[in-house]
DOLO-676635 format. One line per field, with one value per residue (C-alpha): x, y, z; chain. Coordinates in Angstrom, 3 decimals, m for minus. Layout:
// residues N
X	X; ...;
Y	Y; ...;
Z	Z; ...;
c	A; ...;
***
This chain:
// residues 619
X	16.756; 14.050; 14.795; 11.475; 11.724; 10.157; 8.735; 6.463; 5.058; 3.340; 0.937; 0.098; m0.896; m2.995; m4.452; m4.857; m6.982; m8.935; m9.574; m10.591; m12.942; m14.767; m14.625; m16.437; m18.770; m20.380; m20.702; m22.491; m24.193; m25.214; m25.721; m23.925; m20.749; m17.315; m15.074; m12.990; m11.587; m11.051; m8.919; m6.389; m6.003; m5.594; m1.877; m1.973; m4.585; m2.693; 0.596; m0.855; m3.302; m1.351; 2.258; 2.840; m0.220; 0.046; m3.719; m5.574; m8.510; m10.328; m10.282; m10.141; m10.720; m7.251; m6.201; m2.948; m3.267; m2.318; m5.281; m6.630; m8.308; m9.889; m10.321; m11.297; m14.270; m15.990; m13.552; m15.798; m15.722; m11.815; m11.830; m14.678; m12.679; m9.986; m12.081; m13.004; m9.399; m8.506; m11.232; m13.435; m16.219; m17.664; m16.944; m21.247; m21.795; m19.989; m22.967; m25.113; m23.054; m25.867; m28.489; m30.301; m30.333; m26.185; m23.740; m21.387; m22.706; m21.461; m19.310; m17.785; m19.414; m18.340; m21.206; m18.283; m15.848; m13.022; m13.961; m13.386; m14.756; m17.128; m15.327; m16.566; m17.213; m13.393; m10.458; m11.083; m9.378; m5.396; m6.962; m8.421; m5.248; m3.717; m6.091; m5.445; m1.540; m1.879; m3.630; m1.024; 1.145; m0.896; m1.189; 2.293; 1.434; 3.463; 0.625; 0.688; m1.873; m2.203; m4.342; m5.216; m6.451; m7.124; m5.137; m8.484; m9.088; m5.576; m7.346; m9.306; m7.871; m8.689; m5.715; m3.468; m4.398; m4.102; m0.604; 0.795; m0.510; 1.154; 4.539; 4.164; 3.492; 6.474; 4.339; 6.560; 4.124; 1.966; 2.075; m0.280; m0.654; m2.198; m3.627; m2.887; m4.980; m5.196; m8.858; m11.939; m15.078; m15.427; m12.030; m8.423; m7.579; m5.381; m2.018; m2.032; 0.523; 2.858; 4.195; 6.964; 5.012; 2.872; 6.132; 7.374; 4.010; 4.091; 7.881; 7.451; 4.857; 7.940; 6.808; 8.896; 7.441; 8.197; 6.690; 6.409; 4.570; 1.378; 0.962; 4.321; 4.149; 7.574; 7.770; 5.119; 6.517; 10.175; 8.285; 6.355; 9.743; 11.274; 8.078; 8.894; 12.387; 11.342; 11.826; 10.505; 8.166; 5.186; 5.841; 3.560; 3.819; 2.654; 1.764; 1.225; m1.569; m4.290; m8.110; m9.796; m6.656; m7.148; m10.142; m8.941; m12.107; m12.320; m8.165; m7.330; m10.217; m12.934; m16.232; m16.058; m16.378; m18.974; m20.161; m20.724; m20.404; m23.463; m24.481; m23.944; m21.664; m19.488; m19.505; m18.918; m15.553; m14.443; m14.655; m13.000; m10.032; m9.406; m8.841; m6.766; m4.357; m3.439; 0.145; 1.374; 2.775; 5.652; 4.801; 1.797; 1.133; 1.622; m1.011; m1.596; 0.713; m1.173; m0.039; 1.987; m0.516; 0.058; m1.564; m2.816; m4.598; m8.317; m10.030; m10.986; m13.187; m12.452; m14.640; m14.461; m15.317; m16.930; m16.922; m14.669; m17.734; m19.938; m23.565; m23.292; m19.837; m19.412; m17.499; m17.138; m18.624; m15.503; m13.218; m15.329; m15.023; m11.154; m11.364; m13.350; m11.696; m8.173; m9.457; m11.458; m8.145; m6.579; m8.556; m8.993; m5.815; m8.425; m9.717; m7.474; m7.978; m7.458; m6.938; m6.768; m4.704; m7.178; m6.364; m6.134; m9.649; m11.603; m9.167; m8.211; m4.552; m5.465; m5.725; m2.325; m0.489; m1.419; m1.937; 0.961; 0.798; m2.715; m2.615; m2.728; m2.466; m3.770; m3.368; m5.431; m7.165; m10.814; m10.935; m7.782; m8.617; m12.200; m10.644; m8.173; m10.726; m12.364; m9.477; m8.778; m12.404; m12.743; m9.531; m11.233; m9.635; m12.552; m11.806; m12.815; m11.530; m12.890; m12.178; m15.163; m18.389; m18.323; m15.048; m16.632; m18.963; m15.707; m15.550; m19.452; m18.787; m16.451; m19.161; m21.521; m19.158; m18.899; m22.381; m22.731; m20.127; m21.669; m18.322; m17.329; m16.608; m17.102; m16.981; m16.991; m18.308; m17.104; m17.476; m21.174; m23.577; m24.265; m22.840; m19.353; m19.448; m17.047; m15.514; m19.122; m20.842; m17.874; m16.496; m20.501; m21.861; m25.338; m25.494; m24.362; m27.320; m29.091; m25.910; m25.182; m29.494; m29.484; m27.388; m30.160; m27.902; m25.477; m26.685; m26.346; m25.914; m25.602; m25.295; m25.151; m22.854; m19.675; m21.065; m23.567; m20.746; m18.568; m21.068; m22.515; m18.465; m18.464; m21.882; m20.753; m17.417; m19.360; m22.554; m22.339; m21.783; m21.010; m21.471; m21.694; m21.409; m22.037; m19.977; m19.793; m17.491; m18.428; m18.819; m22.158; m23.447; m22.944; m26.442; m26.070; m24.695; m21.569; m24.052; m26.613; m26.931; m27.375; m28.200; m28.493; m32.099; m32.735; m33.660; m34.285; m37.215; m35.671; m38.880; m42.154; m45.571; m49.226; m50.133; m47.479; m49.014; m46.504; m43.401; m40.194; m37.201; m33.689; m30.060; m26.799; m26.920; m30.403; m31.137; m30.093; m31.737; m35.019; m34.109; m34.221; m37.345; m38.686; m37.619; m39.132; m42.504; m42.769; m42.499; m45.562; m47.305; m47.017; m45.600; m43.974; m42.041; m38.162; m36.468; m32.719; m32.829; m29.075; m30.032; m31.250; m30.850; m32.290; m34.836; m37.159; m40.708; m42.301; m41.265; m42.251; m45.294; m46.338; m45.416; m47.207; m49.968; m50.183; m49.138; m51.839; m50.178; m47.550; m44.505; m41.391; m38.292; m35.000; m32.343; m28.663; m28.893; m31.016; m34.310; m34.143; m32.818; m32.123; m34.043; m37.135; m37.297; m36.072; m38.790; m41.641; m40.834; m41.214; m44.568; m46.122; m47.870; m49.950; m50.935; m48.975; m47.133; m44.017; m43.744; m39.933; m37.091; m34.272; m31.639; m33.660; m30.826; m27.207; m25.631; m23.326; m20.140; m21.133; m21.311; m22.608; m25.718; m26.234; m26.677; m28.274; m31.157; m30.528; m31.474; m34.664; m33.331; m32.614; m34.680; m36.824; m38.403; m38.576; m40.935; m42.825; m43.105; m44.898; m47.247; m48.365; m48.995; m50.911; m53.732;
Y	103.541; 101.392; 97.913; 97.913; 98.489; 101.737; 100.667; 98.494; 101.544; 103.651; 100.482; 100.357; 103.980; 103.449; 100.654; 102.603; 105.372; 102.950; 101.853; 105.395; 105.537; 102.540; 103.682; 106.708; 105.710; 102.840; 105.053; 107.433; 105.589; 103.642; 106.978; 105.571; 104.306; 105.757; 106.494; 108.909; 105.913; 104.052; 106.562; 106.774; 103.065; 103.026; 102.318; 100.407; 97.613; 98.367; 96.840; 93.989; 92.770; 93.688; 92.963; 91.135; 88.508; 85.523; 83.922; 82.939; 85.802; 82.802; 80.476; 82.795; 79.974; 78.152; 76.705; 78.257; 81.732; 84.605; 85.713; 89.534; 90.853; 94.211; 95.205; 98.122; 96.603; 100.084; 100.228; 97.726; 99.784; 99.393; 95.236; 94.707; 97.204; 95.671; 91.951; 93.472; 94.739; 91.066; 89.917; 88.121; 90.724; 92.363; 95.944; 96.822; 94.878; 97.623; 99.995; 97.543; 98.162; 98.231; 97.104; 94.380; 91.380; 92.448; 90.326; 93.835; 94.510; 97.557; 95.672; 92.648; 89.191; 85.425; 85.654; 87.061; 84.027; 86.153; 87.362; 84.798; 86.695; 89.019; 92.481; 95.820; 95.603; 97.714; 95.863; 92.501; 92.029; 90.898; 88.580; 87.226; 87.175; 85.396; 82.666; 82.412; 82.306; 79.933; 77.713; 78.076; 76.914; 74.077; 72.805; 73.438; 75.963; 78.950; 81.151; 84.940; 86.719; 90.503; 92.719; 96.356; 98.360; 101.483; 104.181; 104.597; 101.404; 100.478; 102.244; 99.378; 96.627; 93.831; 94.962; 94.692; 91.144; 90.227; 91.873; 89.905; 86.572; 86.864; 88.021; 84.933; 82.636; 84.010; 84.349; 86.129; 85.063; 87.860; 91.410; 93.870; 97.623; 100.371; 103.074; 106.124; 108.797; 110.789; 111.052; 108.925; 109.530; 112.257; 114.017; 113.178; 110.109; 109.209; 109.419; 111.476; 111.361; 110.217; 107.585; 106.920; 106.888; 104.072; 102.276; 102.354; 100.853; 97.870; 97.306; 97.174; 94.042; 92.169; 93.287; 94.839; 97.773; 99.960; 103.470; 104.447; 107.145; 105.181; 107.037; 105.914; 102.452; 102.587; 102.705; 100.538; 97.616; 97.855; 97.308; 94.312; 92.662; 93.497; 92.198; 88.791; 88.403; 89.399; 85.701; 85.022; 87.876; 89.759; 93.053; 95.838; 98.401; 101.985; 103.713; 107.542; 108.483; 111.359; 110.648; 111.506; 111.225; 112.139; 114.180; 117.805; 119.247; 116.371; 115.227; 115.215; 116.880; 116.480; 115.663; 113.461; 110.637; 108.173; 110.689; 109.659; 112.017; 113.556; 112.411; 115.445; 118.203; 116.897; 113.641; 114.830; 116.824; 114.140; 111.421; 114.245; 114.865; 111.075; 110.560; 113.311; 111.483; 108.439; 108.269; 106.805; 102.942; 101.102; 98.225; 96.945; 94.909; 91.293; 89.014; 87.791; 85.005; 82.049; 80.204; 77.094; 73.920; 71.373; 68.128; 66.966; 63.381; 63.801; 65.173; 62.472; 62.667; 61.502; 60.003; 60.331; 55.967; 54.641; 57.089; 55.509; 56.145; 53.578; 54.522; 55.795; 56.968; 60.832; 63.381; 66.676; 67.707; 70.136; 67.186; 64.894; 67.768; 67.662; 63.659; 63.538; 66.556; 65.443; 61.420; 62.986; 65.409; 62.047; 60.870; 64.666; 67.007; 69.630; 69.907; 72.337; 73.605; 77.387; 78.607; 81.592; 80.538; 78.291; 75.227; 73.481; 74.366; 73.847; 70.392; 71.460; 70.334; 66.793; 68.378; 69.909; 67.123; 64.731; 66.963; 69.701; 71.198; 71.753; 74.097; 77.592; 79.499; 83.487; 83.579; 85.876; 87.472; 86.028; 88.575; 87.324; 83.820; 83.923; 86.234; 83.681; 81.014; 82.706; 82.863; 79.135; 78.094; 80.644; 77.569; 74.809; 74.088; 72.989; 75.211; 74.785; 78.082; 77.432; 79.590; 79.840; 81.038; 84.363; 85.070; 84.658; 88.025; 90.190; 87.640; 88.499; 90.787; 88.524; 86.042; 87.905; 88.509; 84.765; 84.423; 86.861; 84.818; 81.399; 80.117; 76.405; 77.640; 75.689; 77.522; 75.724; 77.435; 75.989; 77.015; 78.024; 79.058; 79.108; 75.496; 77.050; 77.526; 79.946; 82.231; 84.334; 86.302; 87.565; 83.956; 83.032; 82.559; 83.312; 84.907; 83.122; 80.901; 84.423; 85.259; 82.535; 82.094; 85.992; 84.643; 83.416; 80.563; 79.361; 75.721; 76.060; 72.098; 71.783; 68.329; 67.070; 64.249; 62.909; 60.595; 63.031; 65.406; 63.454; 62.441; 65.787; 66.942; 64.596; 65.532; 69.742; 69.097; 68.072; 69.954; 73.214; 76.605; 77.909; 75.670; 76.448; 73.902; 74.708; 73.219; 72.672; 73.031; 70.130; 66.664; 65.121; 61.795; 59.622; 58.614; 57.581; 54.219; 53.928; 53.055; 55.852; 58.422; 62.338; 64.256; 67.832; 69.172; 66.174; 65.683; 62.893; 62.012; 60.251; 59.611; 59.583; 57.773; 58.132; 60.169; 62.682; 65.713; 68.126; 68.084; 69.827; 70.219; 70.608; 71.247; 70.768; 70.770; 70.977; 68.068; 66.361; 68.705; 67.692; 63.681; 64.408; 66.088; 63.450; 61.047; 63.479; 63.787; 60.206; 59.572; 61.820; 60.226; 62.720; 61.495; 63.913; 64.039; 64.835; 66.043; 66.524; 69.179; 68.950; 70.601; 74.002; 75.126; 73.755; 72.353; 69.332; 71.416; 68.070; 66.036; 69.150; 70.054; 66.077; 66.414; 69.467; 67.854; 64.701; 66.847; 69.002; 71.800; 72.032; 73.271; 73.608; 74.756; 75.612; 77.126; 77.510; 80.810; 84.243; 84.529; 86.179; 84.316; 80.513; 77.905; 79.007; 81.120; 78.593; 76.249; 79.046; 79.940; 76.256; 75.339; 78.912; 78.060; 75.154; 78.118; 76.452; 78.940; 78.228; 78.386; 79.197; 78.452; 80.310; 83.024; 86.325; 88.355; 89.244; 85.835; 85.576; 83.608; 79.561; 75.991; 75.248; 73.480; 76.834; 78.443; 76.681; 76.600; 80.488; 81.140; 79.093; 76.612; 73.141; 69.924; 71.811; 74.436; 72.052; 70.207; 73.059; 74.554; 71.241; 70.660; 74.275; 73.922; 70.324; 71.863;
Z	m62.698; m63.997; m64.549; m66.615; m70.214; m71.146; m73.847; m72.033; m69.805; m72.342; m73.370; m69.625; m69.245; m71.846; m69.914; m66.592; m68.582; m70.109; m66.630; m65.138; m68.482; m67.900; m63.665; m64.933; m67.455; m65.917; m62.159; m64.274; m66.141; m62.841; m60.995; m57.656; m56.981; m56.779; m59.627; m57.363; m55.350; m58.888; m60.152; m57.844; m58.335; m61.864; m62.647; m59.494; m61.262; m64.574; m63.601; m61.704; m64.148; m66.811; m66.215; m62.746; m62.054; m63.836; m64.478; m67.516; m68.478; m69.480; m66.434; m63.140; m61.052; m62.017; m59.110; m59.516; m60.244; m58.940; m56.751; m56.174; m53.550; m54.033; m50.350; m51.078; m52.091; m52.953; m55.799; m58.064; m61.087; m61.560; m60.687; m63.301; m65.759; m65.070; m66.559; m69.504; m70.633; m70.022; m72.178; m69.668; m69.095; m72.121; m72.133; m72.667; m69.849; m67.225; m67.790; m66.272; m62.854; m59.693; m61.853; m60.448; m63.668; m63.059; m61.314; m61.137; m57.794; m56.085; m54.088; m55.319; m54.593; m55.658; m58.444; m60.321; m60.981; m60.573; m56.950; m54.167; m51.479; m50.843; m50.063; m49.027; m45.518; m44.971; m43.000; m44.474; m47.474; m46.021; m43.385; m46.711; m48.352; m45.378; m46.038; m49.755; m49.161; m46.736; m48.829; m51.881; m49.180; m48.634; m52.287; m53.005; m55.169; m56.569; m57.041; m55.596; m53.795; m54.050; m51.669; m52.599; m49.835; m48.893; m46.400; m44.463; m43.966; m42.715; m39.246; m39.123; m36.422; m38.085; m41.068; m38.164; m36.973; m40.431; m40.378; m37.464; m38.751; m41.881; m40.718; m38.353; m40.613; m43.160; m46.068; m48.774; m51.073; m50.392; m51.577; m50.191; m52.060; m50.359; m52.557; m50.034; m51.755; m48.195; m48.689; m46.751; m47.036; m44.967; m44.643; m45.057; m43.752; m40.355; m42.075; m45.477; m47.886; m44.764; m46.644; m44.004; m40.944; m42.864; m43.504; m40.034; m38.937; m41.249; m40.840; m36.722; m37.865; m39.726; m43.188; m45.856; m46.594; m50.090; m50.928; m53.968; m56.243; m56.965; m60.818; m61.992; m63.486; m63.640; m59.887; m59.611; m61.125; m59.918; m56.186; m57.350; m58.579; m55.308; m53.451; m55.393; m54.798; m50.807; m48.736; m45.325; m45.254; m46.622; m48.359; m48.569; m50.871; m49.996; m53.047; m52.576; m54.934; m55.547; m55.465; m58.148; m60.521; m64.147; m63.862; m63.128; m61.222; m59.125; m58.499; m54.742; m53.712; m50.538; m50.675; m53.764; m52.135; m53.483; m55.826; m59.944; m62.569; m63.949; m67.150; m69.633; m69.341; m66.422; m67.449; m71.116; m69.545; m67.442; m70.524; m73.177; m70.262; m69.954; m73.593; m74.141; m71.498; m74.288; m75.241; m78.065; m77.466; m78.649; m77.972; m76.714; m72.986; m73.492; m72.601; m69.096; m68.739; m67.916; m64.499; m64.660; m64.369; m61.859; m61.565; m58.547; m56.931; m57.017; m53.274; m50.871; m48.351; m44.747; m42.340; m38.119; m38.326; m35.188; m32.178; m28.998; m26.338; m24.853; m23.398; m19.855; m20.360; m20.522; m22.575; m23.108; m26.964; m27.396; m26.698; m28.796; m31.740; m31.469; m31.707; m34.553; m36.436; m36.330; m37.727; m40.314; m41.320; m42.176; m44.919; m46.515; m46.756; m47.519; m43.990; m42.254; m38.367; m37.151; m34.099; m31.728; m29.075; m27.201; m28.451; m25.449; m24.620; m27.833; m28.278; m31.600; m30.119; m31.172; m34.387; m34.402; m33.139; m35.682; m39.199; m37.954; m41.594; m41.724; m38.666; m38.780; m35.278; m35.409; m31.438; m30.086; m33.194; m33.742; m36.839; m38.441; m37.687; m39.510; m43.045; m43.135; m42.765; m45.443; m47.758; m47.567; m48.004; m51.315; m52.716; m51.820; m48.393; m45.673; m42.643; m39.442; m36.747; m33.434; m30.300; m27.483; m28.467; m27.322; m28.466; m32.228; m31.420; m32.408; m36.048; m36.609; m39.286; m40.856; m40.544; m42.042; m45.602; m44.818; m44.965; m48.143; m49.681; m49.312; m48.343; m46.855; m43.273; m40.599; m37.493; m34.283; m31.031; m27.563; m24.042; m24.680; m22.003; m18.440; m18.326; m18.325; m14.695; m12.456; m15.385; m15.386; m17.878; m20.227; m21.387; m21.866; m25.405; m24.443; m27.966; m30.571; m31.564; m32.364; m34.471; m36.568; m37.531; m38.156; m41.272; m43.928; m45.330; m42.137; m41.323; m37.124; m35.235; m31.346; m30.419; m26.527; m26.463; m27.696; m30.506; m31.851; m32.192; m33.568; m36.434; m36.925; m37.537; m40.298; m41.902; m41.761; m42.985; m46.348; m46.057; m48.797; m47.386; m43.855; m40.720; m36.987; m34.298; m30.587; m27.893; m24.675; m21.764; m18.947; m19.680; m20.218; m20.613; m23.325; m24.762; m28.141; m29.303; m31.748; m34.796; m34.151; m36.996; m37.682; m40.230; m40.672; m40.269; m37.904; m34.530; m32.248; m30.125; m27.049; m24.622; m26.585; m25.434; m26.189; m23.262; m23.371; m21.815; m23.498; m25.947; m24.300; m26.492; m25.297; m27.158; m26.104; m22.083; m21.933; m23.150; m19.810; m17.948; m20.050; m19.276; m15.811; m15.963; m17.421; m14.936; m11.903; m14.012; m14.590; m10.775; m10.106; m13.193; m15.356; m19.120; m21.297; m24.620; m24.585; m28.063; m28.755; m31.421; m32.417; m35.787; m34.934; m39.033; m40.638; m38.200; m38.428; m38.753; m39.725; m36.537; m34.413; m35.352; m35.269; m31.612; m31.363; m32.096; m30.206; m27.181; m27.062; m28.603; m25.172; m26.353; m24.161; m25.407; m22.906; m23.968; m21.903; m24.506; m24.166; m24.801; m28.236; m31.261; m30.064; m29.795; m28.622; m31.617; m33.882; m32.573; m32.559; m36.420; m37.746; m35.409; m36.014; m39.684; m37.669; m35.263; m32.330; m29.600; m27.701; m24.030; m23.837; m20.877; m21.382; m19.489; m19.347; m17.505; m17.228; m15.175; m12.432; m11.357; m9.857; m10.266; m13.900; m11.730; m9.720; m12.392; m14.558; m11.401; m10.986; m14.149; m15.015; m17.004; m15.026; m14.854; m11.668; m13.542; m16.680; m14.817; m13.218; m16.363; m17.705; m14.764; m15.883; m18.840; m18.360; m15.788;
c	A; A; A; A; A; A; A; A; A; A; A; A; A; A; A; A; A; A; A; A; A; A; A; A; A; A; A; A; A; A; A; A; A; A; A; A; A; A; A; A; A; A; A; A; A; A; A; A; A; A; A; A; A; A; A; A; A; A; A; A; A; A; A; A; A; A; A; A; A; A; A; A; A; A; A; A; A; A; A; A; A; A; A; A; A; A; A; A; A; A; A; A; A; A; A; A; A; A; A; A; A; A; A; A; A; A; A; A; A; A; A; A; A; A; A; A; A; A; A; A; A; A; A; A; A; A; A; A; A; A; A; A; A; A; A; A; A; A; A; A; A; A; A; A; A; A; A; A; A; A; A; A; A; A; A; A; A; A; A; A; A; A; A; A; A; A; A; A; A; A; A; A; A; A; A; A; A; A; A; A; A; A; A; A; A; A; A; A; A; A; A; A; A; A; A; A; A; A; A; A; A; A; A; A; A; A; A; A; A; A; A; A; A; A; A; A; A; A; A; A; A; A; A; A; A; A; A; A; A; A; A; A; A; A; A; A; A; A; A; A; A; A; A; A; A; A; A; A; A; A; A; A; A; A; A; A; A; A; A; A; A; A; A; A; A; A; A; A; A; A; A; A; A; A; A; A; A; A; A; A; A; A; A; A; A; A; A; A; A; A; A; A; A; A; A; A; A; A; A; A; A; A; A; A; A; A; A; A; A; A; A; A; A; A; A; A; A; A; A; A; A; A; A; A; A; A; A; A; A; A; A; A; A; A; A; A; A; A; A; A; A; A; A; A; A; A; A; A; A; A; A; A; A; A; A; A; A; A; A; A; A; A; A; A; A; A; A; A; A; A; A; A; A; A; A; A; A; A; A; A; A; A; A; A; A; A; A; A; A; A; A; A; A; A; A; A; A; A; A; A; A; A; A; A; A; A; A; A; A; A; A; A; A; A; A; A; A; A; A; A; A; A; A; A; A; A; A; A; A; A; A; A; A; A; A; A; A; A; A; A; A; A; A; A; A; A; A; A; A; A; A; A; A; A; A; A; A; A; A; A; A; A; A; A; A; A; A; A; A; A; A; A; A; A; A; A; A; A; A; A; A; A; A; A; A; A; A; A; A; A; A; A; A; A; A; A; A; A; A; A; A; A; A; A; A; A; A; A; A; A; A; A; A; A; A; A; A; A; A; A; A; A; A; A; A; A; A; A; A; A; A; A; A; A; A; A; A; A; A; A; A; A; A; A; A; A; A; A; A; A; A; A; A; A; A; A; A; A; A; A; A; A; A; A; A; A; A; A; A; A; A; A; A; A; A; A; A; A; A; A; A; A; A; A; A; A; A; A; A; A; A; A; A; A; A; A; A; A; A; A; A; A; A; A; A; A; A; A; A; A; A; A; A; A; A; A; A; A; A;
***
């Protein structure tokens, strides 16, 4: 029995046909999308938006609403339906879906006020919602988050990660709905309409798990009252549902997938069918009920003070990065740490043991750890996951909606490079430069010792959108005095003179390799220019091609990084308007197990071909 009121019900089928009519229209009207995938979803969006969610149509940023996460991002039509039965989108505006003057993308993106995160690239959405509960959590808050996702993408591994996390973390604030509709894109889906093998699956990851029929409001409802009154875990509620639902020629069947409605007869059918499905109401929904305000002490922001190293000291930069991380924490409760169970390595301990709360361990789950990130950032949290650089390769599509997102993530790489050592070629980021540039708006530092770091964690912490920091695994000199500065989009010039035969510019470990360079060259007579190019995005064009030019147009980048996308690259792109070329050190093959300075000679990259590479070029 229903402890809903039945009178309620009616008004919200009414609602979820509205919402398959507006699905349909603006598809066809946009000639692309998928209304099949909307309709299944219908009473699903209904009762949330419409009965359980507390938010204000008005204000979707409220920093205590309910939050929604429509992983199934291809489902866009429903979301911005959804809006403009709440009021906040006008209803015209949903036949401008795809266009390209419209913010009703075919996915959903953060252009929309009411989307936090980009969604659409399948899997994503509870790692997400993670995030977002987490950060609730974090500001005390009572708000809810609800994740819809799809059967087919509940294949995906990175659902799972998300999964574990959650149960682990005992967050019974958030409800996850799958719309099992049986059908993917190209064929039924993994489980069906197996409603109980789903079920078993999410209950063996600590979650409650409900099924229910996913067209009965009544049903619906009842489960999202039990998924509140759930404590200590996550529920997830398994609605069985038909794709294509309302719409006789298409309901439940293949090859609909992605597939509008033609404009005329068939559209003409569907729309007729759809309205024939109103029932007379009672009473009508209620308005969204707004979410309870809660005052809060404006943001500060927290500073990393004066680094601990002296000159000729030495550090490791991933130790330096857990210093500074955990002192700025304590002057900015929005600056949270995440980790996948290498703490110990990337010294984000330091940051644990001192801001406890603030600390959010995925163990080993890179994918997890990044959605999560993701979630927090989209609530104002600053976020900073770090696990070893190579580690982030299985994130990069996380990193990417990231990216396409424009959210405050600050992603910390450590363990980069040949200068590892021993562990070989599968624990080496030799990559990850390439990855994080490939991303047209991810601002990409690698500094080389323990001050510059520390500085440079300040300055990303409060530079807009997503950050990546290299770091690195041995110690290295300390260089850099206590009052030295960095920006982003800076370098620094460290050896410079007027008859500098060629410019060679270094990062991270490199940099040291280029110092001793130097030092050999200068014994033979030979003078060259050394650069510590700690901001690799943006990069300092200006003080490079001024270099260029005083140096003969010599240009010598090395790179403990491959050939393609680094440095070299990063240096080529800024000097090429000026005409200048590159001459470019950097690991061309597949490495080996050895000491960090075997291999760093092994591989062409050490002060000995630095300097052979310069007498070269100066013939």
């Amino acid at each position: 029995m229903s402890v809903h009121t039945p009178a309620r019900v009616p008004a919200l089928m009414n609602i979820a046909t509205r919402l398959r009519i507006g699905s349909v229209r603006s598809t066809s009207e946009a000639g692309s999308g998928h209304p099949s995938t909307c309709c299944s979803a219908a009473e699903i969006v209904a009762a949330l938006f419409f009965s359980e969610m507390r938010y204000d149509p008005r204000d979707p940023r409220h920093p205590d609403a309910d939050r929604f996460v429509l992983s199934k991002g291809h489902a866009a039509p429903i979301l911005y339906a959804a809006w403009a039965e709440a009021g906040y989108v006008p209803r015209a505006d949903l036949l401008a879906l795809r266009r390209l003057e419209s913010d009703l993308e075919g996915h959903p993106t953060p252009r929309l006020p009411f989307v936090d995160v980009a969604t659409g690239s399948l899997g994503q959405g509870l790692s997400v919602g993670v995030g977002l509960a987490l950060d609730a959590r974090r500001i005390q808050s009572d708000a809810r988050t609800y994740v819809l996702l799809g059967d087919g993408e509940s294949a995906e591994g990175s659902v799972w990660e998300a999964a574990s996390v959650a149960a682990y973390s005992g967050l019974d604030s958030l409800c996850g709905i799958t719309d099992v509709n049986a059908l993917g894109q190209a064929g039924p889906t993994q489980w069906q309409h197996d409603l109980e093998a789903l079920a078993a699956r999410w209950r063996a990851f600590g979650w409650h798990a409900v099924a229910v029929d996913g067209h009965d409001l009544a049903d619906i409802l009842d489960a999202l009252a039990d998924a509140r009154r759930t404590r200590g875990r996550p529920t997830m509620i398994l609605a069985k549902t038909i794709k294509g639902k309302g719409v006789s020629f298409f309901e439940g069947k293949n090859g609909w997938h992605g597939k509008p409605l033609k404009k005329g007869e068939e559209l003409n059918a569907a729309l007729a069918e759809l309205e024939s499905q109103f029932v007379p109401e009672d009473e009508p929904a209620p308005p969204p009920q707004a979410p309870r305000a809660v005052s809060r002490p404006p943001a500060t922001k927290g500073s990393v003070g004066t680094p601990p190293y002296k000159t000729g000291g030495s550090i490791a930069t991933r130790e330096a990065y857990g210093a500074a991380l955990a002192r700025l924490a304590a002057g900015d409760d929005r600056i949270v740490a995440l980790d996948a169970d290498v703490k110990n390595s990337t010294y984000s301990e330091k940051f644990e043991q001192q801001h406890p709360q603030r600390f959010y361990q995925t163990f080993i789950a890179e994918q997890a750890m990044m959605g999560a990130a993701m979630g927090l950032a989209s609530r104002g949290a600053i976020p900073f996951p770090s696990t070893f650089a190579a580690f982030l390769t299985r994130a990069y599509d996380f990193i990417r909606m990231a990216a396409i997102s424009n959210l405050n993530v600050k992603i910390a790489g450590s363990h980069a490079g040949l200068s590892i050592g021993e562990d070989g070629p599968s624990q080496m980021g030799l990559e990850d430069l390439a990855i994080m540039r490939a991303q047209p708006n991810v601002t990409v530092l690698y500094p080389c010792d323990g001050v510059s770091t520390e500085r440079l964690v300040e300055r990303m912490a409060y530079h807009p959108g997503p950050v990546y920091m290299r770091t690195s695994r041995p110690k290295t000199p300390v260089i850099y005095g206590p009052d030295e500065t960095f920006e982003i989009g800076g370098l620094k010039v460290l050896r410079e003179g007027a008859a500098d035969v060629a410019t060679v510019v270094g990062s991270g470990v490199t940099v040291f390799e280029a110092l001793k360079a130097y030092d050999a060259l200068q014994a033979q007579g030979v003078s060259v220019r050394v650069i510590d190019l700690y901001s690799i995005r943006p990069i300092d064009a200006a003080t490079l091609l001024r270099c260029a030019r005083e140096t003969g147009g010599r240009l010598i980048t090395v790179e403990d990084h491959y050939a393609g996308g680094g440095v070299g690259d990063a240096v080529a792109s800024a000097v090429a308007a000026e005409g200048f070329t590159v001459h470019r050190l950097a690991v061309c093959e597949i490495p080996r197990s050895g000491t960090p300075e075997q291999l760093l000679d092994r591989y062409g990259i050490s002060a000995r071909h630095i300097a052979a590479a310069v007498r070269d070029r100066a013939r």
